[in-house]
C-alpha positions, 0 to 999 in steps of 0.5 A, a space after each residue: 897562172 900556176 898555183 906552185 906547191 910549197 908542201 904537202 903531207 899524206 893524211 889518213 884514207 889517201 888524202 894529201 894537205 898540200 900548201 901553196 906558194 900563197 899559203 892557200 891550204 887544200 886537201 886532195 882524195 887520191 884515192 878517186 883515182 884508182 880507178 880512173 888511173 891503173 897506176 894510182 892503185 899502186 899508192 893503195 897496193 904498195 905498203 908504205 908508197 902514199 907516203 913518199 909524195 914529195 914536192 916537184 922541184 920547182 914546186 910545179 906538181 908532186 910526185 912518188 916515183 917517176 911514174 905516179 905524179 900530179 900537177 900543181 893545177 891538177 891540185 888546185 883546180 880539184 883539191 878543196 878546203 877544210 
């Protein structure tokens, strides 16, 4: 089953509040993959790119470019909650 994001926002210290279709609210540390993921260090390197995360159509994952993106099960399985 496919937990569709609805929204998300970048926070401080590379944290991203995503909501889902169900209104279930997770927050998410991007910055654990910098390491395990070249191209992520690019949203600490690249002045202003963290905040350009936007929803994938359909609400299926989230993305900055088309290089650098998540799925929404990718979100929900390791994000947590407040």
């Amino acid at each position: 089953m496919f937990h569709k994001v609805k929204s998300v926002k970048s926070l401080e210290n590379y944290i991203l509040e995503i909501v889902f279709q169900n209104n279930i609210i997770k927050y998410y540390d991007v910055s654990n993959l910098f390491e395990k993921w070249n191209v992520f260090k690019n949203l600490e390197t690249v002045n202003g790119l963290f905040n350009q995360v936007k929803v994938d159509k359909g609400g299926y994952g989230i993305s900055w470019n088309e290089d650098i993106d998540l799925s929404c099960d990718e979100l929900w399985n390791n994000g947590y909650n407040k």
